[in-house]
N, CA and C atoms as a LAMMPS dump frame, in Angstrom:
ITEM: TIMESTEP
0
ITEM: NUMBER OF ATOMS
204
ITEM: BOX BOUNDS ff ff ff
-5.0000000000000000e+02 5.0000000000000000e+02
-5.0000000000000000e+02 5.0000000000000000e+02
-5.0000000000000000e+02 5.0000000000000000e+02
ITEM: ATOMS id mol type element x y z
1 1 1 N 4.182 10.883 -18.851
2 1 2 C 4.224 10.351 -17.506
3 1 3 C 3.892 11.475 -16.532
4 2 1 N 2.577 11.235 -15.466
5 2 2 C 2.316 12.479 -14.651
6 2 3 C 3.71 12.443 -13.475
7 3 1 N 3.309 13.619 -12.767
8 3 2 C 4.586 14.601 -12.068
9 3 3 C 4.45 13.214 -10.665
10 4 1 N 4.634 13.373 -10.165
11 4 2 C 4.989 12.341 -8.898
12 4 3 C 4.33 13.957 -7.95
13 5 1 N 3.104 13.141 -7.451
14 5 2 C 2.129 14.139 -6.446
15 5 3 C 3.022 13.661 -4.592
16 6 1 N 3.278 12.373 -4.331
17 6 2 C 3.329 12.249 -3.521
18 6 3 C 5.083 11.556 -3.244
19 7 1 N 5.48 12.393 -2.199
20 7 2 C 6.855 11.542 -1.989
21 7 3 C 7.174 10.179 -2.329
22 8 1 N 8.548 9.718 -3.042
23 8 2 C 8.87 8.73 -3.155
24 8 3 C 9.061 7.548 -1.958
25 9 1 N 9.3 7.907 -0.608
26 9 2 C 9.376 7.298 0.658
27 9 3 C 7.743 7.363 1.216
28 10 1 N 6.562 7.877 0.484
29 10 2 C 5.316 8.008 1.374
30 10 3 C 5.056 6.711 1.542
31 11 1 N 3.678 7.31 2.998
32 11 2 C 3.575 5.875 4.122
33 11 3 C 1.959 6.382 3.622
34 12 1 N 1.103 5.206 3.807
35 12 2 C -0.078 4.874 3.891
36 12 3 C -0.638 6.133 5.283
37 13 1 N 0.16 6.039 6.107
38 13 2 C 0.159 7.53 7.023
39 13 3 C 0.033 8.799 6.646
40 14 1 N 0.879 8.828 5.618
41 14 2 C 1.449 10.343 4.853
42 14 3 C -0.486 10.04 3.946
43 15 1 N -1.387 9.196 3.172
44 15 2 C -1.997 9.823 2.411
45 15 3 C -2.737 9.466 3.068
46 16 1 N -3.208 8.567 4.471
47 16 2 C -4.53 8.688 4.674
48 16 3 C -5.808 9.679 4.609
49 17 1 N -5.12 11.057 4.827
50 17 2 C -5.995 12.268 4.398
51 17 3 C -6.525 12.669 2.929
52 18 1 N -5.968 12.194 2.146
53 18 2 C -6.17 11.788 0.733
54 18 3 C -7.109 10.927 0.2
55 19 1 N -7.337 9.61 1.13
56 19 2 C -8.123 8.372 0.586
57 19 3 C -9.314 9.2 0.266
58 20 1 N -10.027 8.017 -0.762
59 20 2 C -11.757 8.526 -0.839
60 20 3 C -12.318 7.695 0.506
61 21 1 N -11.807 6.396 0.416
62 21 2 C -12.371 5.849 1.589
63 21 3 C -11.398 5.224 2.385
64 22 1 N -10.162 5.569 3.195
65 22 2 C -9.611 5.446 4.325
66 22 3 C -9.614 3.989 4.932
67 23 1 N -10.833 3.654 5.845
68 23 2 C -11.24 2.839 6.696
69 23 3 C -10.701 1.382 5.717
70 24 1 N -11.64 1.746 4.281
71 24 2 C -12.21 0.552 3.416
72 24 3 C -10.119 -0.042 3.011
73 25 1 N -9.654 1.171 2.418
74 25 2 C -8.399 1.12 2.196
75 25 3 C -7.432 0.437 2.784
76 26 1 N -7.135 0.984 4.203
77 26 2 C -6.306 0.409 5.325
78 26 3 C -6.897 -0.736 5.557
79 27 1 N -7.963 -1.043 6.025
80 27 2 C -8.801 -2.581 6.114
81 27 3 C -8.223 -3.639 5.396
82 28 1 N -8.122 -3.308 3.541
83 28 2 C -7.774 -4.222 2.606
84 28 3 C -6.635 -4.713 2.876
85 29 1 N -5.524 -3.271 3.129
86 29 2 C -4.18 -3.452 3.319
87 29 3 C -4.095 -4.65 4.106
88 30 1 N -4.481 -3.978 5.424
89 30 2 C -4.254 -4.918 6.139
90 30 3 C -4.272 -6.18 6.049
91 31 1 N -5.695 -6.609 5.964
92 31 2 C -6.033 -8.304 5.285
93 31 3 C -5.302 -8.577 4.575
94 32 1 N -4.784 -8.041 3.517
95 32 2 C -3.615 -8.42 2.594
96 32 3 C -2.114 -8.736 3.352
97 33 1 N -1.92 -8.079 3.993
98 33 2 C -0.775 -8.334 4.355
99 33 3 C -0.633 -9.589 6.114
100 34 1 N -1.991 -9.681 6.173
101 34 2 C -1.833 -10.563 7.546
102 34 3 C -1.848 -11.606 6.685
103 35 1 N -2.601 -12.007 5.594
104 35 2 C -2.522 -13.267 4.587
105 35 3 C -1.037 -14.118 4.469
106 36 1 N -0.637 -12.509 3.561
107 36 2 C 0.607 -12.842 3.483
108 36 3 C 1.641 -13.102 4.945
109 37 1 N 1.773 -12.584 5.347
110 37 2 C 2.686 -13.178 6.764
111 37 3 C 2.371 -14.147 7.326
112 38 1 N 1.134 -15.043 7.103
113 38 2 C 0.751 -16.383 8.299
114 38 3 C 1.431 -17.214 6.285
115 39 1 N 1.432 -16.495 5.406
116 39 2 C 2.281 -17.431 4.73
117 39 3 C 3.501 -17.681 4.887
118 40 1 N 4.172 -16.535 4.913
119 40 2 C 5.304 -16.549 4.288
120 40 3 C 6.324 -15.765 5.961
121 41 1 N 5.661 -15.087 7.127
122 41 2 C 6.181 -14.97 8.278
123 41 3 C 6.822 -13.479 8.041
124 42 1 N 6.551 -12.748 6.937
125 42 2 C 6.774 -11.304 6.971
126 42 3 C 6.126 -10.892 5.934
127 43 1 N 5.778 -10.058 5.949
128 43 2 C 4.966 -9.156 4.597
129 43 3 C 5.311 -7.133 4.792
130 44 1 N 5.534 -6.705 3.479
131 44 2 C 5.554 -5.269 3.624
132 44 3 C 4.646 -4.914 1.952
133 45 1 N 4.009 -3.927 2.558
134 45 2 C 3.518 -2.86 1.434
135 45 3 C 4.102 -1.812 0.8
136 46 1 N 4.202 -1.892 -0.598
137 46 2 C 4.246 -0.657 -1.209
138 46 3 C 3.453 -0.135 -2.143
139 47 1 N 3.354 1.475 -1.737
140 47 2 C 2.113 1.89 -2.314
141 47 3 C 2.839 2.313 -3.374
142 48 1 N 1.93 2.836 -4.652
143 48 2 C 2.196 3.543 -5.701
144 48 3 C 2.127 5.276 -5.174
145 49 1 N 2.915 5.482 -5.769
146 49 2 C 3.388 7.319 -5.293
147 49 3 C 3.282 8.351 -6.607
148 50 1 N 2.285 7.589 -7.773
149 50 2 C 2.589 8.791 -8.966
150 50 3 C 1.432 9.389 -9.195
151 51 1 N 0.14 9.051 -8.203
152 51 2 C -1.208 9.248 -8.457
153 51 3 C -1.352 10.246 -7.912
154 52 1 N -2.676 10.997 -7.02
155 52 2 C -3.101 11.807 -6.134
156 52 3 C -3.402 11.726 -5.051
157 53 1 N -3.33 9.938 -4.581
158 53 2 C -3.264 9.443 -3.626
159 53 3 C -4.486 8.945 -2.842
160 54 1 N -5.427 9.148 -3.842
161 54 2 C -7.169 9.221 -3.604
162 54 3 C -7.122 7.502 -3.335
163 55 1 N -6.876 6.681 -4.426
164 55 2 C -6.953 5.389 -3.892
165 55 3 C -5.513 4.501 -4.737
166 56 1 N -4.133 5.13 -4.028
167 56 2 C -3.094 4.289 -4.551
168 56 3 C -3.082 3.554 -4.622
169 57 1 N -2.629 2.584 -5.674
170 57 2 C -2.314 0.755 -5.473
171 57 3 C -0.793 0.592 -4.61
172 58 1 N -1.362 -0.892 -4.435
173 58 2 C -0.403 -1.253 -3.708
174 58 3 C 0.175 -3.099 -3.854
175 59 1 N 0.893 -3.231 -3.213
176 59 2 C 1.318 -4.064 -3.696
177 59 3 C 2.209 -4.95 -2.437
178 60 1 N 1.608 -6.487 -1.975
179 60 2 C 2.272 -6.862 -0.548
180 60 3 C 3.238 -7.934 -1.606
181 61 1 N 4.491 -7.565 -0.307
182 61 2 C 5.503 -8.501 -0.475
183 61 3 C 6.014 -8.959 0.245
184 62 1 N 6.918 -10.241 0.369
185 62 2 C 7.601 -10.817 1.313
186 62 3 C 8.613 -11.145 0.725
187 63 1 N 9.82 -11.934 1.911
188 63 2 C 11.016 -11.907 1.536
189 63 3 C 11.506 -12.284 0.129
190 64 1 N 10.696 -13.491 -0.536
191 64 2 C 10.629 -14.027 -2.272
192 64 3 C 10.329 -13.354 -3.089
193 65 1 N 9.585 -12.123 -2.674
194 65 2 C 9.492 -11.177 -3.699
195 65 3 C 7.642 -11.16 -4.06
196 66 1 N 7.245 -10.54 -4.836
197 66 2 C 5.778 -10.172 -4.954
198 66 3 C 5.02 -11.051 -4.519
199 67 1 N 3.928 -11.141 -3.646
200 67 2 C 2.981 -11.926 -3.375
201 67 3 C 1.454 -11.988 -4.105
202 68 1 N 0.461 -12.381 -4.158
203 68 2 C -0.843 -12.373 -5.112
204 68 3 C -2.218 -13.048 -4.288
């Protein structure tokens, strides 16, 4: 299992300097998570924190738990 590169509490803030592509990244997020909230009336992201932060996954959720 690799070392954990990036804090366990990091924000999409904390690696934007990291992305390969930034713009393309935050963009997705986003769309992903406005989806989810005109569903479900809240949505939050969490990124994965064990990579290098070049292009973490992520993952939107709302109050029921994982969204898709």
């Amino acid at each position: 299992m690799p070392a954990s590169v990036m804090a366990d509490d990091a924000t999409i803030a904390d690696v934007v300097g990291t992305l390969n592509k930034p713009l393309e990244y935050v963009r997705r997020v986003l769309e992903r998570m406005w989806e989810c909230k005109r569903q479900f009336g809240i949505a939050l992201v969490r990124i994965g924190v064990t990579g290098e932060g070049r292009t973490p996954n992520y993952r939107v959720e709302h109050s029921r738990g994982h969204w898709e």
